[in-house]
KELOZA-582077 format. One record per residue (C-alpha): x, y, z. Coordinates in pm, whole numbers, padded with zeros to 5 digits, always signed. Example, Ala and Ser with C-alpha at 12.3 -4.5 7.8 and 13.67 -1.06 7.14 Angstrom:
BEGIN
+01230-00450+00780 +01367-00106+00714 
END
This chain:
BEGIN
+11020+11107+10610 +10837+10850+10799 +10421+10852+10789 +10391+10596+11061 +10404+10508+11396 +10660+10271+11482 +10447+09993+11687 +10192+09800+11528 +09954+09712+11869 +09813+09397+11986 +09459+09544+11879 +09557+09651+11527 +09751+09336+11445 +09466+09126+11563 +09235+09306+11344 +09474+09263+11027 +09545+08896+11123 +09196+08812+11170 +09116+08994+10810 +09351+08775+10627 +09205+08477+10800 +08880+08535+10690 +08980+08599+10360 +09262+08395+10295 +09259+08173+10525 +09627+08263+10673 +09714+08232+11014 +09925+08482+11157 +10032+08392+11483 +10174+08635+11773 +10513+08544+11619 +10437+08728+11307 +10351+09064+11433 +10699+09209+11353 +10686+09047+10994 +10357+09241+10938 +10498+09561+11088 +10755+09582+10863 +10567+09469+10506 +10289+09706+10585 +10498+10016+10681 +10600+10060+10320 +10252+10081+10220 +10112+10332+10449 +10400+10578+10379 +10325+10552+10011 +09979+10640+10114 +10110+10842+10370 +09894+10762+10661 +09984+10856+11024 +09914+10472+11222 +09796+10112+11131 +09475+10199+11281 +09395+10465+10947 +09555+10211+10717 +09307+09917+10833 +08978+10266+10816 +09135+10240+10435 +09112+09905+10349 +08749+09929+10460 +08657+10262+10291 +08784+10130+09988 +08451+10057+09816 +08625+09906+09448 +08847+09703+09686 +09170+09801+09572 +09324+09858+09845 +09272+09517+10025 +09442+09331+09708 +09709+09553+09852 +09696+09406+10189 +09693+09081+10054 +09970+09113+09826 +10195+09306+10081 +10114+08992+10382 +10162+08687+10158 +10494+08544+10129 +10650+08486+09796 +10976+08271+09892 +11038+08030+09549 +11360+07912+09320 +11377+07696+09051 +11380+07330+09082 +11360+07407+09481 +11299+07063+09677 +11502+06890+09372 +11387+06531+09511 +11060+06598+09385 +11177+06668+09063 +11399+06359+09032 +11081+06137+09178 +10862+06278+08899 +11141+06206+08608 +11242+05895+08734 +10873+05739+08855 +10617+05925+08654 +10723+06021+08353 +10912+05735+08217 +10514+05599+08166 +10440+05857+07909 +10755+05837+07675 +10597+05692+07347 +10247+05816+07450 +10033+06102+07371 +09832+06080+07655 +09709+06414+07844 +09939+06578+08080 +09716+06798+08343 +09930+07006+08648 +09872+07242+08888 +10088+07447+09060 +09894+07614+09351 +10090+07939+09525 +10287+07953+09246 +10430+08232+09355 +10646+08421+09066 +10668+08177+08840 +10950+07962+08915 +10815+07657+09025 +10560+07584+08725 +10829+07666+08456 +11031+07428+08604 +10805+07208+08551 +10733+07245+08238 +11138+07220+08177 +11150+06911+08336 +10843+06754+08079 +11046+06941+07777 +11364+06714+07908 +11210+06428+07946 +10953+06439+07685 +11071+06606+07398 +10851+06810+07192 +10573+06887+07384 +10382+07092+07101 +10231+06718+06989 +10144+06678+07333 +09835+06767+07505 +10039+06900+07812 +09871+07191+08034 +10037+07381+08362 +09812+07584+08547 +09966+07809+08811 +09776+07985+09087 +09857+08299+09300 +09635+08465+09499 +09875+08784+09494 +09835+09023+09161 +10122+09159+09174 +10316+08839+09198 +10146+08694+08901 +10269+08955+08700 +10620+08897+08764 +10570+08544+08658 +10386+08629+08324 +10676+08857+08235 +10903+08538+08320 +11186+08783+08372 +11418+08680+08657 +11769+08891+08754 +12078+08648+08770 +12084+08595+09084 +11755+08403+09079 +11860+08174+08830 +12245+08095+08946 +12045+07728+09059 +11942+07621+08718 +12226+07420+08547 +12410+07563+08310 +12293+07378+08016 +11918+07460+08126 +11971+07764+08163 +12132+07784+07781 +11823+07596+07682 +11538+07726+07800 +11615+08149+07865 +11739+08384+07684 +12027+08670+07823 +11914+08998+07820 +12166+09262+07887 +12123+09625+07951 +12321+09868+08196 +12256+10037+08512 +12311+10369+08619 +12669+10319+08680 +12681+10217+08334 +12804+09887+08447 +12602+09545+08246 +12278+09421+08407 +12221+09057+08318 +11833+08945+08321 +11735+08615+08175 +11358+08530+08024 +11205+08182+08013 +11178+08137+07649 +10814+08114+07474 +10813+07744+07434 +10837+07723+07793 +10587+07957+07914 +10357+07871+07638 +10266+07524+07844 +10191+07734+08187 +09877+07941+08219 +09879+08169+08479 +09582+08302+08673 +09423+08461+09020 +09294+08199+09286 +09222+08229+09628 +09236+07884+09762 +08950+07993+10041 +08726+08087+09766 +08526+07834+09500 +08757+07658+09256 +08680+07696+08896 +08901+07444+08750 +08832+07081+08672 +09021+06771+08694 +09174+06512+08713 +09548+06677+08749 +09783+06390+08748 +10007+06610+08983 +09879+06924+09213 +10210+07103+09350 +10101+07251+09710 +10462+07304+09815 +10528+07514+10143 +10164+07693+10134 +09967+07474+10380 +10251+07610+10693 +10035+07881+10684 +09720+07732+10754 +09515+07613+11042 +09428+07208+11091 +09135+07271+10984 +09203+07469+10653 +09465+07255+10555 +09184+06892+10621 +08986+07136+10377 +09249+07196+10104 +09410+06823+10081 +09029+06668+10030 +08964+06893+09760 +09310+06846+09599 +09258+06414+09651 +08894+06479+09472 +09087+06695+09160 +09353+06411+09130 +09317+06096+08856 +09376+05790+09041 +09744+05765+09023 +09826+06100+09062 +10037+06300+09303 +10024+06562+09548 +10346+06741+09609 +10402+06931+09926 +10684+07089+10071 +10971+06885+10261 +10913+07104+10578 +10518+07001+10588 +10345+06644+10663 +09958+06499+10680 +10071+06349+10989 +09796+06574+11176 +09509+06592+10909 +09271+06310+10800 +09302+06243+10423 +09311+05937+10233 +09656+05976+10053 +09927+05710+10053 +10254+05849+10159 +10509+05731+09921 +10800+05957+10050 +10885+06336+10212 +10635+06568+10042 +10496+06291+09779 +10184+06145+09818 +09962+05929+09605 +09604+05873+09535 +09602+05524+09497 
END
């Protein structure tokens, strides 16, 4: 049975849109009125409310604010694979690692919108690779979310098949372990888990990129990848100042191959699509 009405209105989605502004940061344009439709009707059957208009007199009645985690969770995107943009990958192993084969010297990343996980255990593949034995290393991954929900996925670092049919075979022998159970049809169900040496190196953890950052630097590589298309101008001027200030000199922001700086003042050299350097 269906709770809600089927149009979201100009008034309602402005008010959600300009909600997850202020709080996140997000822009929702016009163009994303249908996405919201759709990822919130879910939630107000489950609470089964009768319009947008209750849903939005819920988030704000909600005095241990539960509910507008919810929200947040339901309206950010969570699009990731592993080893997605592989050029940045194959930039890092063959131009920035190569310097710290031999060496012992501190390894500091940050993966911000991590997402569920699959972009900051790749990483930490790629150093294992490269590296070797990263337990004598002083190597640290933190990966940032601002969705809950999402973050849990990645801590369990349980991903179904499909999700994984990218990795290379040999990688994927390496670095997960099969688990198999069976589905209601009694047919086998094929999950594979990042194994503990991998997630070991990536700490996981709540951040809304709007709010004060608790972390401290220097990273010599801050992963930003396809976040900052949701942003304003002015949001995104914000964010790459206070990821050049986190960098070492040397290191490298990563951002995805469908986003540029072209339009935002920062003091990064471009060194190719979605690589840039603090020199």
């Amino acid at each position: 049975m269906e709770y809600i009405s089927a149009k979201l209105s100009d008034v309602e989605f402005d008010s959600i849109s300009g909600l997850i502004y202020s709080l996140c940061g997000i822009s929702l344009g016009a163009g994303k009125k249908e996405l919201v439709t759709a990822r919130l009707a879910k939630r107000l059957n489950e609470l089964r409310l009768p319009n947008f208009n209750s849903y939005m007199k819920h988030v704000q009645n909600d005095a241990n604010g539960y509910e507008l985690l919810q929200l947040i969770d339901v309206i950010t995107t969570n699009v990731t694979s592993f080893f997605r943009e592989m050029n940045h990958f194959d930039y890092i192993k063959d131009h920035v690692l190569p310097d710290y084969k031999g060496r012992a010297d501190r390894i500091k990343i940050w993966s911000a919108g991590c997402s569920s996980g699959e972009e900051p255990y790749s990483i930490a593949v790629l150093l294992f690779e490269e590296l070797g034995n990263l337990m004598l290393r002083d190597v640290r991954i933190l990966a940032t979310d601002i969705s809950t929900q999402i973050l849990s996925r990645a801590r369990e670092a349980v991903y179904d098949k499909q999700l994984v049919e990218g990795v290379p075979k040999v990688l994927l022998t390496k670095y997960f372990d099969c688990i198999t159970s069976r589905n209601d049809f009694n047919e086998p169900v094929y999950q594979y888990k990042i194994k503990n040496e991998v997630r070991n190196l990536v700490r996981f953890a709540r951040l809304n990129l709007m709010e004060e950052w608790p972390m401290k630097g220097p990273f010599k590589m801050i992963f930003c990848r396809n976040v900052m298309i949701y942003f304003d101008k002015q949001t995104q001027e914000k964010l790459v100042g206070k990821y050049y200030n986190l960098l070492e000199t040397g290191g490298l922001l990563f951002i995805g191959h469908s986003e540029n700086l072209a339009s935002v003042s920062h003091s990064f050299k471009y060194i190719q699509p979605g690589v840039y350097l603090k020199c």
